[in-house]
ROZA-703830 format. One record per residue (C-alpha): x, y, z; residue in one letter. Coordinates in steps of 0.2 Angstrom, whole numbers. Layout:
FIDREN   east  north     up  code
FIDREN      X      Y      Z     A
...
! end
This chain:
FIDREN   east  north     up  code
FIDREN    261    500    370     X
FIDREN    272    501    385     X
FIDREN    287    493    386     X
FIDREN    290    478    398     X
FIDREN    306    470    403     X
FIDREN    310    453    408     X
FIDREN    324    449    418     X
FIDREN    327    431    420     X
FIDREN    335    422    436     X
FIDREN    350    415    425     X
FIDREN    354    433    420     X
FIDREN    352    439    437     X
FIDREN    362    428    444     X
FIDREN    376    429    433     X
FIDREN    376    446    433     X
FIDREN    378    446    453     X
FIDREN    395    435    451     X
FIDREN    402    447    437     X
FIDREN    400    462    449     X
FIDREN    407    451    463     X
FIDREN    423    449    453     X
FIDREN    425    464    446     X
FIDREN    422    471    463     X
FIDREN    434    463    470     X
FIDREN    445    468    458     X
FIDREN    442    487    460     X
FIDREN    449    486    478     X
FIDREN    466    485    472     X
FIDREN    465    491    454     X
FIDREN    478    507    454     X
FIDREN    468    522    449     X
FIDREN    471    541    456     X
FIDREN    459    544    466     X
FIDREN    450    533    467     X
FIDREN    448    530    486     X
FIDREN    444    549    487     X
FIDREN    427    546    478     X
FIDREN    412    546    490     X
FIDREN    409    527    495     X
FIDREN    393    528    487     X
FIDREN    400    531    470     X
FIDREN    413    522    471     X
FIDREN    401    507    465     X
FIDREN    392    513    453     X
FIDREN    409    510    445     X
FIDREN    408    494    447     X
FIDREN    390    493    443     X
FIDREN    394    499    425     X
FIDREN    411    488    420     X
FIDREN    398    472    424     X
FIDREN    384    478    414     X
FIDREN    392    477    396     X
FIDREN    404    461    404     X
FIDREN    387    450    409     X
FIDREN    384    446    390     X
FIDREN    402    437    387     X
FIDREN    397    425    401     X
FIDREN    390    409    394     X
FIDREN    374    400    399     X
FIDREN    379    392    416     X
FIDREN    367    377    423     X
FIDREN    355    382    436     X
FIDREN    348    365    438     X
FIDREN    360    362    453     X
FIDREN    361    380    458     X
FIDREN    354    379    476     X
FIDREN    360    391    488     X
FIDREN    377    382    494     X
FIDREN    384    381    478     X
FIDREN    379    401    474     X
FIDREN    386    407    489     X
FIDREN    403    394    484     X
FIDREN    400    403    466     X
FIDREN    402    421    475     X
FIDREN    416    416    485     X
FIDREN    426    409    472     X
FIDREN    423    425    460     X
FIDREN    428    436    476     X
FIDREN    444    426    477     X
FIDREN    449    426    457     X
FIDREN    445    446    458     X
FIDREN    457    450    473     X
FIDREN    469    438    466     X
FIDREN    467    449    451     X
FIDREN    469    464    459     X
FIDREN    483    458    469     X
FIDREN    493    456    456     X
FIDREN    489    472    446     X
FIDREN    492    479    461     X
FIDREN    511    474    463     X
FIDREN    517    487    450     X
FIDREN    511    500    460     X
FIDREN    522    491    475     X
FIDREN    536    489    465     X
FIDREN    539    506    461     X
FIDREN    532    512    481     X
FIDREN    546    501    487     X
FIDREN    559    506    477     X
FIDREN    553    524    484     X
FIDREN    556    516    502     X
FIDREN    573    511    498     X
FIDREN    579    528    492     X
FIDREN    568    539    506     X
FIDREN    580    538    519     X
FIDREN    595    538    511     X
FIDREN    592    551    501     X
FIDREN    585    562    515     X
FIDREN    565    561    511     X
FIDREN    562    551    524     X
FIDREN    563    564    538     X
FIDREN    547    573    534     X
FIDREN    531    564    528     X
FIDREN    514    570    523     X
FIDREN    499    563    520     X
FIDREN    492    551    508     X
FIDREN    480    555    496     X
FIDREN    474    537    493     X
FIDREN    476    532    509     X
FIDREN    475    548    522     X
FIDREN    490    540    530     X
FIDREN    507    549    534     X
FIDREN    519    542    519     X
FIDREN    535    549    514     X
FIDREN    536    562    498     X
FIDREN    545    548    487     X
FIDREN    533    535    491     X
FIDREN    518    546    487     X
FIDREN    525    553    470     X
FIDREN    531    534    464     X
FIDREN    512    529    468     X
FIDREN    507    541    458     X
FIDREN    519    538    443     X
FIDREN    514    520    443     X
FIDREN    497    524    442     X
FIDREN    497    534    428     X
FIDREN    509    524    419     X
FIDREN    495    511    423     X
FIDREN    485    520    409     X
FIDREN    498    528    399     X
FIDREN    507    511    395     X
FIDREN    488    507    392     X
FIDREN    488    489    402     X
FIDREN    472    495    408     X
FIDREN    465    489    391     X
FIDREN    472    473    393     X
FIDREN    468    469    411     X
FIDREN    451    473    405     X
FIDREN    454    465    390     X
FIDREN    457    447    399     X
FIDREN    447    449    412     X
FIDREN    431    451    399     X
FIDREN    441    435    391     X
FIDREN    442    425    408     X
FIDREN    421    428    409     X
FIDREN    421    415    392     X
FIDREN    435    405    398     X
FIDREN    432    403    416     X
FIDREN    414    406    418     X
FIDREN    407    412    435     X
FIDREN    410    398    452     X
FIDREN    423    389    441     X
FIDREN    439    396    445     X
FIDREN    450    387    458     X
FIDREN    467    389    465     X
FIDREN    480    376    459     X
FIDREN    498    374    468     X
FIDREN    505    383    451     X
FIDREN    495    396    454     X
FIDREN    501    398    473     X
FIDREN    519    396    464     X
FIDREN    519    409    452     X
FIDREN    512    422    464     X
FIDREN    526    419    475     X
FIDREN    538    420    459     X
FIDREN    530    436    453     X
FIDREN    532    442    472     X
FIDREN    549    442    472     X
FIDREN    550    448    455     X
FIDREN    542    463    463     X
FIDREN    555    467    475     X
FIDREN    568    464    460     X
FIDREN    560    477    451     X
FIDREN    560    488    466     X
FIDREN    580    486    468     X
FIDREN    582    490    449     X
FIDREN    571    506    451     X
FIDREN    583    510    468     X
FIDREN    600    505    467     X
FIDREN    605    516    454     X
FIDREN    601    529    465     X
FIDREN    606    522    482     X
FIDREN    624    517    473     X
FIDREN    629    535    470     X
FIDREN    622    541    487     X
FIDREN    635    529    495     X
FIDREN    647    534    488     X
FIDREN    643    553    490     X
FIDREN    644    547    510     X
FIDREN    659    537    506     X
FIDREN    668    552    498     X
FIDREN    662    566    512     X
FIDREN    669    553    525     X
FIDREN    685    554    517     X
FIDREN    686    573    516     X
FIDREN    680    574    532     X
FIDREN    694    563    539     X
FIDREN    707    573    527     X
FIDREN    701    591    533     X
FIDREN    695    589    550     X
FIDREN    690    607    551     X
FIDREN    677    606    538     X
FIDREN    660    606    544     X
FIDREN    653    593    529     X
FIDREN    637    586    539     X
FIDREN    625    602    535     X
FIDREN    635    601    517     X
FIDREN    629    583    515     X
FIDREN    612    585    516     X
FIDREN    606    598    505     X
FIDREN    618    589    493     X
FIDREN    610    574    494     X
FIDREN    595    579    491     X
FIDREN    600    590    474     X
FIDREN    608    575    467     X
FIDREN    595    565    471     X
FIDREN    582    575    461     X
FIDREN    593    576    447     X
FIDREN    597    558    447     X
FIDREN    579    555    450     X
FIDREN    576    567    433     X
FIDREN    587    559    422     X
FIDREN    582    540    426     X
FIDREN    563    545    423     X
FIDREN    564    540    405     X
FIDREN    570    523    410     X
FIDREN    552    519    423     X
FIDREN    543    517    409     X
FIDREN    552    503    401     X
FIDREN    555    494    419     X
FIDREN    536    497    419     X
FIDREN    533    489    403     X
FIDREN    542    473    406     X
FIDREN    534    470    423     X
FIDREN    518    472    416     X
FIDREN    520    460    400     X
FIDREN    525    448    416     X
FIDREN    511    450    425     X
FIDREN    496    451    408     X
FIDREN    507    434    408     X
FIDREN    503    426    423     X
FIDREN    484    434    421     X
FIDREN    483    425    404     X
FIDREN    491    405    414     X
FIDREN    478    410    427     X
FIDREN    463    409    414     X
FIDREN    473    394    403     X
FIDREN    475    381    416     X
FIDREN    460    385    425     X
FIDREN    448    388    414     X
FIDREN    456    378    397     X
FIDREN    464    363    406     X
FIDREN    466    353    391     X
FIDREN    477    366    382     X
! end
């Protein structure tokens, strides 16, 4: 007897608006390579994150579905997922712009190559800290409870319910600026000591005029710099950490108040 299958339009439909915010979501989500994979891969991957997903949302009412409020349902998954992203996405920044800090002081920012992730001219520091963020992405293993929580958020804030609030707008802009604060930790350790290598080749450099410290300085800078950079590695992962738990906090307030209000 051959096997039929029945797919009804509330599975469908609910199905389309899990994709839409886990789509959404993959635009900023920082994994290697991911933009190098062939744009007609690259939702596939999408494609199977929703399938498993579409049985945690819960039966939604279709009665008063017309098409208005599906395409208001689409645009308000769309927006929670690149809210979601966004904020993912800023632990990757933190650590980029900690790297843009440092590159020019140190002496990394007179040469540039080019991006993998974006095929743009970056400088070396920026490109390595993306990279170091993205892995520790998945070796800290916040990718288990970004996943986690957005599987949650499906029960709790079911598809064309979520909707931005003024605390909402407010902690974004906190967690913002928590970025760049994490970005100075990561950088002024660094940047202190390059200043003061400046500081104390000036110095000679008035005391022995005949010196010639400039082509000295930069080789120099660049050596300590590397060593510094070596010896601080250990200490990324626990600046990493803590930013993340900050974040998978402001994830968890997201689904709370706009999914639970009465909690």
């Amino acid at each position: 007897m051959p096997a039929s299958f029945h797919l009804s339009t509330e599975y469908i439909i609910s199905f389309l608006l899990v994709l839409s915010r886990l789509a959404a979501l993959m635009i900023f989500l920082p994994v290697p390579g991911l933009r190098s994979v062939p744009e007609t891969i690259r939702p596939l991957v999408a494609l199977a994150l929703s399938v498993p997903m579409v049985s945690r949302v819960p039966t939604m009412p279709m009665f008063s579905a017309d098409s208005g409020v599906l395409v208001m349902w689409g645009i308000s998954e769309l927006a929670l997922g690149l809210l979601w992203g966004l904020v993912v996405h800023f632990l990757v920044e933190s650590f980029v712009l900690g790297a843009q800090f440092l590159a020019l002081q140190a002496g990394f920012g007179y040469a540039s190559i080019i991006d993998p992730s974006t095929q743009a001219d970056a400088g070396l520091l920026q490109i390595l800290a993306q990279l170091m963020a993205s892995l520790l992405f998945f070796a800290t293993g916040l990718h288990r409870q970004i996943f986690y929580l957005m599987s949650e958020s499906l029960m709790r804030l079911p598809p064309g319910q979520f909707m931005i609030h003024v605390h909402t707008v407010q902690d974004l802009i906190r967690l913002g600026a928590s970025m760049i604060e994490v970005a100075a930790r990561l950088a002024m350790p660094l940047l202190a000591l390059l200043i003061l290598i400046d500081l104390a080749l000036a110095l000679l450099g008035r005391v022995q005029t005949q010196l010639q410290l400039l082509p000295m300085a930069f080789p120099a800078k660049l050596l300590v710099s590397l060593l510094v950079l070596g010896f601080l590695s250990t200490s990324y992962a626990r600046v990493f950490s803590g930013f993340g738990k900050e974040i998978v906090n402001f994830l968890n307030e997201v689904i709370l108040e706009s999914g639970d209000p009465g909690m």
